[in-house]
TORVOLUM-795425 format. One record per residue (C-alpha): x, y, z. Coordinates in steps of 0.25 Angstrom, whole numbers, plus 5000, padded with zeros to 4 digits. Example, Ala and Ser with C-alpha at 12.3 -4.5 7.8 and 13.67 -1.06 7.14 Angstrom:
TORVOLUM-795425
<atom <5049; 4982; 5031>>
<atom <5055; 4996; 5029>>
This chain:
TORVOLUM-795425
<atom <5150; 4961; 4615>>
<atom <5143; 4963; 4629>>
<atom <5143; 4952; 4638>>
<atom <5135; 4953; 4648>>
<atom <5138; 4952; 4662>>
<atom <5135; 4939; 4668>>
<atom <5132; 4940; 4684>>
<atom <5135; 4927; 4688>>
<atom <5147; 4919; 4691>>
<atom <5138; 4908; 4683>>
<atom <5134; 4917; 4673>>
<atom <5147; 4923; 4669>>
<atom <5152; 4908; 4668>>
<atom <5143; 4903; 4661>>
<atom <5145; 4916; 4651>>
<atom <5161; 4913; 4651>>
<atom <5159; 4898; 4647>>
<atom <5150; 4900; 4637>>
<atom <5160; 4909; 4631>>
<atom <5171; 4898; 4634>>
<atom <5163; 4886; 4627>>
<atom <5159; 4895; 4614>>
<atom <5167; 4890; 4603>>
<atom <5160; 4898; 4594>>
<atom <5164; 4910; 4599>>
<atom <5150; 4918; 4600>>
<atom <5155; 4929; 4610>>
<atom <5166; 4935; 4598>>
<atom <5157; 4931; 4588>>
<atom <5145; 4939; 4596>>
<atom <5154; 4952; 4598>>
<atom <5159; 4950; 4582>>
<atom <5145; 4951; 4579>>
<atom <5141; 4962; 4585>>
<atom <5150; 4971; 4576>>
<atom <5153; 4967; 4563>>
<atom <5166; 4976; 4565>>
<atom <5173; 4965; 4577>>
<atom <5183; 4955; 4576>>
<atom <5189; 4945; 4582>>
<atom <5202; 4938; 4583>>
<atom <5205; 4926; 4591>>
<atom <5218; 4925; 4599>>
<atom <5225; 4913; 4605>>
<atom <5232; 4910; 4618>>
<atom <5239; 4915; 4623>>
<atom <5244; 4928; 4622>>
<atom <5236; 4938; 4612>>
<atom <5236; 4953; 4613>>
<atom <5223; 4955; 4613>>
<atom <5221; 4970; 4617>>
<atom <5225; 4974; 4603>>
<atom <5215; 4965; 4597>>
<atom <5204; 4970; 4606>>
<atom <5211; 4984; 4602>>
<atom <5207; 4982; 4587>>
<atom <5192; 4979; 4591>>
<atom <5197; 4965; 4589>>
<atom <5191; 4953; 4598>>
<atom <5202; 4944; 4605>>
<atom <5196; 4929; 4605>>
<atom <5204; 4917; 4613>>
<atom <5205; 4908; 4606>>
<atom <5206; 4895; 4614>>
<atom <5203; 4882; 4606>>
<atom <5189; 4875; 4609>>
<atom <5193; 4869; 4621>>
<atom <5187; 4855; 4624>>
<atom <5173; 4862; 4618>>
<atom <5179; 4859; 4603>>
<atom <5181; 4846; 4595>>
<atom <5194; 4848; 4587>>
<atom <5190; 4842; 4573>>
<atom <5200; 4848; 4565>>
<atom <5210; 4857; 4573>>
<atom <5216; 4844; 4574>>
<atom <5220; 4841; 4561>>
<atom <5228; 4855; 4562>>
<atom <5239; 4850; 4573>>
<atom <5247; 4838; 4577>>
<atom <5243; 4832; 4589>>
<atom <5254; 4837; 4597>>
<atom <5249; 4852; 4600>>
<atom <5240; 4858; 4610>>
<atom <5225; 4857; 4606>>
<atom <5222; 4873; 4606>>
<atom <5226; 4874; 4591>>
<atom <5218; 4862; 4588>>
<atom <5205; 4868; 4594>>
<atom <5208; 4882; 4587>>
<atom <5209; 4877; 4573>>
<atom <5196; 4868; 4577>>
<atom <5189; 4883; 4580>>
<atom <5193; 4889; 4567>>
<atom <5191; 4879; 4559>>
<atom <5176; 4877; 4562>>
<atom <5174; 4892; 4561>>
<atom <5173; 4896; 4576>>
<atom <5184; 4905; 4576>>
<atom <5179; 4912; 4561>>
<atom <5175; 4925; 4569>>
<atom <5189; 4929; 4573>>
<atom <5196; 4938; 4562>>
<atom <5210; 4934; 4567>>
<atom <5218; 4923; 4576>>
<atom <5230; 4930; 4585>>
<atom <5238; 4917; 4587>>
<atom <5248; 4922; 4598>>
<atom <5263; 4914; 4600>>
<atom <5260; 4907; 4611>>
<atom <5264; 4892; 4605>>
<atom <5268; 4887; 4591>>
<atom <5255; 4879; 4589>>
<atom <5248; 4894; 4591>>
<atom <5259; 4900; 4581>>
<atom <5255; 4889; 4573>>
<atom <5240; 4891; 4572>>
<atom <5242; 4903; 4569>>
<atom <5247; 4899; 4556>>
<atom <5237; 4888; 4554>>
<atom <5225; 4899; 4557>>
<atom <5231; 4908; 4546>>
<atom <5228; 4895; 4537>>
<atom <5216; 4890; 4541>>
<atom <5210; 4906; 4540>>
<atom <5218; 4914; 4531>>
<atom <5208; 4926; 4532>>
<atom <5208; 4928; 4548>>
<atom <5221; 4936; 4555>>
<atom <5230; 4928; 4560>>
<atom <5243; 4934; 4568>>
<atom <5254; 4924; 4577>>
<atom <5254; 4934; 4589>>
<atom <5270; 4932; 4592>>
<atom <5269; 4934; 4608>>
<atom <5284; 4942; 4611>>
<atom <5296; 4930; 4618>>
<atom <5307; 4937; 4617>>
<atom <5317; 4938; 4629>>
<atom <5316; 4955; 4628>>
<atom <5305; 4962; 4632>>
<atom <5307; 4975; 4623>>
<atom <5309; 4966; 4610>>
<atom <5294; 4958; 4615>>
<atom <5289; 4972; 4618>>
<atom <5290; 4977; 4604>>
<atom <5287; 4965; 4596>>
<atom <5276; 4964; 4605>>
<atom <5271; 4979; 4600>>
<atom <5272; 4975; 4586>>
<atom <5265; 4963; 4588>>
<atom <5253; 4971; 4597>>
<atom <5254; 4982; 4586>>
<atom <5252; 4972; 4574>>
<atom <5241; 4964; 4580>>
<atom <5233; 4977; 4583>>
<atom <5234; 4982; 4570>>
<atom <5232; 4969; 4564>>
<atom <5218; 4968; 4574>>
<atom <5214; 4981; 4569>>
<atom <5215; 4977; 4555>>
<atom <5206; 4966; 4557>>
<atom <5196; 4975; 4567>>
<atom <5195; 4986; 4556>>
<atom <5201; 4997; 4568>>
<atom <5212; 5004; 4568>>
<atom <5222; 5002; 4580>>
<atom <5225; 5013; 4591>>
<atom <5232; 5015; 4604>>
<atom <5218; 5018; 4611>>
<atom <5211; 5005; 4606>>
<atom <5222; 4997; 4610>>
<atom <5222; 5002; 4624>>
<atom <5206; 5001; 4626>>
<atom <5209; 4985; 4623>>
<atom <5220; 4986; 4632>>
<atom <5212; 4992; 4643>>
<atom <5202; 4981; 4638>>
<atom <5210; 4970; 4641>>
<atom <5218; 4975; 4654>>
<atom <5201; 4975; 4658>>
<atom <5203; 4958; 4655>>
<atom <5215; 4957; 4664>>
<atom <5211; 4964; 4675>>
<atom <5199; 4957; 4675>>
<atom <5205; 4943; 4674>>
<atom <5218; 4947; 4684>>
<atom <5205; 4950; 4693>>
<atom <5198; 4935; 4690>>
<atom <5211; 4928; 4691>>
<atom <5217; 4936; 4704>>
<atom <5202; 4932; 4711>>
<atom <5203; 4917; 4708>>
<atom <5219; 4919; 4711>>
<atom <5214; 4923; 4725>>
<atom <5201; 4918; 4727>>
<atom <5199; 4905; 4717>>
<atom <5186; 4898; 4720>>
<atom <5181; 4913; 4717>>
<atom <5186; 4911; 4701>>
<atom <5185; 4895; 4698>>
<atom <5198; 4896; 4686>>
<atom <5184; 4888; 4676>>
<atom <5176; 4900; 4679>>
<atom <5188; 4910; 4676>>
<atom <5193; 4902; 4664>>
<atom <5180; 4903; 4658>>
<atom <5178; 4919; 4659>>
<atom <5193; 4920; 4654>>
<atom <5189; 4912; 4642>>
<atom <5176; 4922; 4640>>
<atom <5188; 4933; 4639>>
<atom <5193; 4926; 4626>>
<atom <5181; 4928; 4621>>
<atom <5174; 4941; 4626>>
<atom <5179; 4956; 4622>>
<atom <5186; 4962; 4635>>
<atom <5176; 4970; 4639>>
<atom <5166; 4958; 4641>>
<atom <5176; 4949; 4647>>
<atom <5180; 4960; 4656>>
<atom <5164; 4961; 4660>>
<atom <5163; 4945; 4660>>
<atom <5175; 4944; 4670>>
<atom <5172; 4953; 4679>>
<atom <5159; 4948; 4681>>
<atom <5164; 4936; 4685>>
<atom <5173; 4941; 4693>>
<atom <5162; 4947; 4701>>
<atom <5155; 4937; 4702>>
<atom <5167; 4927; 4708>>
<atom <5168; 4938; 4718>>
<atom <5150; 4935; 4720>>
<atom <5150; 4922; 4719>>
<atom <5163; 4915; 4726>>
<atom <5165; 4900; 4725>>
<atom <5166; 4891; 4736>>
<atom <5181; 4891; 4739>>
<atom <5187; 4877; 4740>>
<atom <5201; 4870; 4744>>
<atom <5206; 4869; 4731>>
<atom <5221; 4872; 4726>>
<atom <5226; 4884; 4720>>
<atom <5232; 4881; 4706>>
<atom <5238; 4889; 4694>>
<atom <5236; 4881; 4680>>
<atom <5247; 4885; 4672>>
<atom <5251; 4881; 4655>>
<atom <5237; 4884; 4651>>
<atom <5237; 4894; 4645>>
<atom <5235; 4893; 4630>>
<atom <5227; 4880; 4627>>
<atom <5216; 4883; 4637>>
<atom <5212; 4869; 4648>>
<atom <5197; 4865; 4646>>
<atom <5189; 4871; 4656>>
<atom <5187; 4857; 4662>>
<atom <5202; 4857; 4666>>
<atom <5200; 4868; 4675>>
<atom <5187; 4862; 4681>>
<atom <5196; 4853; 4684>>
<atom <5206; 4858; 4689>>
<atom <5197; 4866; 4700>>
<atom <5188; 4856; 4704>>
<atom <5201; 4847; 4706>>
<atom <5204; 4856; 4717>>
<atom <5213; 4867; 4711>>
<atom <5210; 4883; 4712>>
<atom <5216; 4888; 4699>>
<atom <5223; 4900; 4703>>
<atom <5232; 4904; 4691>>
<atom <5232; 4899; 4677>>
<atom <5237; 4904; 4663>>
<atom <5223; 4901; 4655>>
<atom <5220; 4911; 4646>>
<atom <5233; 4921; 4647>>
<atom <5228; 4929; 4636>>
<atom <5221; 4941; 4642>>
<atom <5230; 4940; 4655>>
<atom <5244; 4938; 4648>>
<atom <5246; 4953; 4651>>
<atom <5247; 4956; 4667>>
<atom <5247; 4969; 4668>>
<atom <5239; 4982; 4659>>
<atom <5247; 4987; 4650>>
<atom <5253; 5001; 4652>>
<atom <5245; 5012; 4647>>
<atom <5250; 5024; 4640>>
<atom <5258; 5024; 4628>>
<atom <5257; 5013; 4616>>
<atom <5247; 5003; 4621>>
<atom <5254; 4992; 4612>>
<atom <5265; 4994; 4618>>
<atom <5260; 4993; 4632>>
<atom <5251; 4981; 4628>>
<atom <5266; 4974; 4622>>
<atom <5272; 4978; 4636>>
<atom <5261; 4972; 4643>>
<atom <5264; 4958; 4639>>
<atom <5279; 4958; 4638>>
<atom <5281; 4962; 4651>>
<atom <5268; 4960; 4661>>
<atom <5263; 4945; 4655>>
<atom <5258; 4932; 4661>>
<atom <5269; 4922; 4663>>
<atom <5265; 4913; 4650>>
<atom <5272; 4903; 4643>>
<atom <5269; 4910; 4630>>
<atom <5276; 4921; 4636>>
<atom <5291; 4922; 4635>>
<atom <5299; 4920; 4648>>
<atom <5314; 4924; 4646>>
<atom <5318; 4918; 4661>>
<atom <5320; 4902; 4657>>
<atom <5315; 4901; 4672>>
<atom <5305; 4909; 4674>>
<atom <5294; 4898; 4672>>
<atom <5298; 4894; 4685>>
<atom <5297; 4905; 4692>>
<atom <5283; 4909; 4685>>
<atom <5277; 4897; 4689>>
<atom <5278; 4901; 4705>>
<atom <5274; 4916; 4703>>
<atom <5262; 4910; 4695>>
<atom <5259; 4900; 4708>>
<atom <5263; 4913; 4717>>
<atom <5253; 4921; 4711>>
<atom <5240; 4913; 4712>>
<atom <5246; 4908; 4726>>
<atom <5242; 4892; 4719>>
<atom <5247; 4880; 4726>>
<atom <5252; 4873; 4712>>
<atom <5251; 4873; 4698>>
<atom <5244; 4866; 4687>>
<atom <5252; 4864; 4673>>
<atom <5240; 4865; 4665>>
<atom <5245; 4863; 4650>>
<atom <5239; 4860; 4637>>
<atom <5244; 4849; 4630>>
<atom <5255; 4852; 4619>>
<atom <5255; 4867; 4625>>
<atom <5270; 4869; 4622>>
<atom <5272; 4883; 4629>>
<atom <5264; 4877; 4644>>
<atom <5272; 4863; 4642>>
<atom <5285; 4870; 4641>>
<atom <5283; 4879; 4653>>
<atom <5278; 4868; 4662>>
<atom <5290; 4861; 4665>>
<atom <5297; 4875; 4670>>
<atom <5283; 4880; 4677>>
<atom <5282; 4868; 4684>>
<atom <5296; 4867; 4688>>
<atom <5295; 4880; 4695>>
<atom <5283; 4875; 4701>>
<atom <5290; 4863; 4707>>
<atom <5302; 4872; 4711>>
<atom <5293; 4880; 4718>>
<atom <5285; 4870; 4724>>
<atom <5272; 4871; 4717>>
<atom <5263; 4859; 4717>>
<atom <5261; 4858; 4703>>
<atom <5254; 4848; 4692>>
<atom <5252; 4848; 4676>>
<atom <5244; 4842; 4665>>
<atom <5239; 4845; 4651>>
<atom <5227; 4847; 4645>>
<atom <5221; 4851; 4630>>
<atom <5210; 4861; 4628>>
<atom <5200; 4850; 4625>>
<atom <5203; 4841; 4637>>
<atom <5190; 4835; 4642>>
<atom <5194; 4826; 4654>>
<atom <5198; 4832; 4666>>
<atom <5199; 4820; 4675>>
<atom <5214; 4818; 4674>>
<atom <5215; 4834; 4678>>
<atom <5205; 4835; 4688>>
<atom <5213; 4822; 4696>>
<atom <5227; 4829; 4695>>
<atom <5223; 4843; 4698>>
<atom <5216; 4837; 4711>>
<atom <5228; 4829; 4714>>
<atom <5235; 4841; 4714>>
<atom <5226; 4849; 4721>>
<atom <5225; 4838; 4733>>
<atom <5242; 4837; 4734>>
<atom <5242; 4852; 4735>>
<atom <5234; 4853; 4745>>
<atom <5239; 4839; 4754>>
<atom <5253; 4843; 4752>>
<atom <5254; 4856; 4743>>
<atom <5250; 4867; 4756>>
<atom <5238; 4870; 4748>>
């Protein structure tokens, strides 16, 4: 599929929400129909290897729930009150034939409700792929690395299976190539809003980030340079707002209204964990050699710091939680969680004790996908905002 290039801030917006709002996924099903040879699988949050889908002539899809745009029905009478609302609004897709495009589901380990939809999807459609993507947490590097090849090396052959291809070293280093495009492209959005944020308002990045779930690389890449160009054409008014990072959201995604709110209670988001999976790897794997092998070292060893990510230092959290404040020079931190997330609600109390050992003016909350009032947010994110800058040396 070809998308063509908006030309104006406005237009290329207007072009990522539309993907964003489209729960019927006409973009994948658009790029499927233009060869009856494509496929699709969709891939949850995390972490998903998704070069060696694309290398198969696979399309990745984020899968994301359906947000607050979705009334949950019948995801509900799958899980017990007491978990996260993400698996809820998946099963609510698949079961009204929204996700009936994709010819497989790549669940990856990052929680035990995800391991355990994986099982369920395998029951509610027995005649799509279904794989558990166990993400190496081992304390040894060299044991990850080469049970991360084997697992890199099924999932390619298994992608190709589905695709009808046959896998090779050159395939998989063209996707690689593709996606080190999709990094260096968003390490450019977010290192512009890092440095100059009323330039990249976080609803405006957040919405052409989500297009990415959506789009093959080559058309994200175009999509987000172009609105990367044109942040650099048409500034924003600068304001006296607060620099923030939200951290502990980055599986079950916040409505797009909490991070209106959020901004427009005053706050600069200047660092975030939304949407990790195609900027988990922080550096372009090394070429030469086995490209598997290279994609496997890539994420064992040069990864974004991640609670789904195993962290053999007991007190690394602490420390992490100043390097992340360090690096986009914030003035505090926002504990943004989803309700029930097990894997952000355990980190919390050692990110934010680091935080106040450091001195970091920081607050928390939780949200759920399809939260539709944002009032209680907007009046503690201001609050916040306001202290930092009476007493904080904003």
């Amino acid at each position: 599929m070809t998308t063509e290039r908006p030309r104006t801030r406005a237009d290329i917006v207007d072009t990522a929400r539309r993907l964003y709002e489209d729960l019927e996924f006409t973009a994948v099903r658009e790029w499927l129909a233009a060869d009856p040879d494509r496929k699709a699988v969709g891939c949850l949050p995390v972490y998903v290897p998704r070069e060696v889908v694309w290398a198969a002539g696979v399309l990745p899809v984020g899968i994301h729930g359906g947000g607050d745009r979705l009334e949950i029905i019948r995801g509900d009478a799958y899980y017990q009150s007491y978990i996260c609302h993400l698996p809820r609004s998946v099963v609510e897709l698949g079961l009204s034939g929204r996700l009936d495009m994709l010819s497989g589901m790549l669940f990856p380990s990052t929680c035990d409700v995800i391991r355990n939809l994986s099982g369920m999807w395998q029951i509610l459609r027995p005649e799509v792929y279904v794989r558990y993507v166990d993400v190496p947490q081992v304390e040894h590097p060299a044991t990850g690395l080469e049970f991360w090849k084997g697992e890199l090396s099924t999932i390619y052959r298994d992608m190709c299976a589905i695709a009808g291809t046959e896998p090779s070293d050159e395939a998989l280093w063209a996707a690689i190539d593709d996606y080190d495009r999709v990094r260096d492209v968003i390490g450019r959005l977010y290192a512009l809003r890092r440095d100059e944020p009323w330039k990249v308002p976080t609803e405006e990045l957040y919405l052409v980030m989500r297009a990415g779930e959506v789009l093959p690389p080559p058309d994200f890449v175009d999509l987000a340079t172009a609105y990367l160009e044109a942040c650099h054409a048409e500034p924003l008014r600068r304001r006296d707002n607060t620099r923030v990072i939200v951290v502990g959201s980055f599986c079950e995604q916040p409505p797009l209204g909490l991070i209106k709110t959020i901004e427009r209670a005053g706050c600069y988001i200047v660092g975030d964990d939304f949407l990790l999976g195609n900027r988990m790897i922080t550096r372009p794997p090394e070429r030469g050699g086995d490209p598997v092998e290279a994609l496997a070292h890539a994420l064992l060893f040069h990864h974004q710091p991640s609670s789904v990510m195993y962290e053999p230092d007991p007190d690394a959290k602490e420390v992490t939680i100043k390097k992340m404040v360090d690096a986009a020079r914030a003035d505090g931190v926002i504990f943004a969680a989803a309700s029930f997330c097990d894997p952000a609600l355990l980190d919390r109390p050692m990110l934010r004790a680091g935080a106040e050992a450091h001195g970091i003016p920081c607050i928390a909350f939780k949200f759920s996908e399809n939260t539709g009032q944002f009032q209680q947010f907007r009046e503690q994110a201001g609050t916040f905002s306001d202290s930092i800058k009476l007493w904080g040396g904003a």
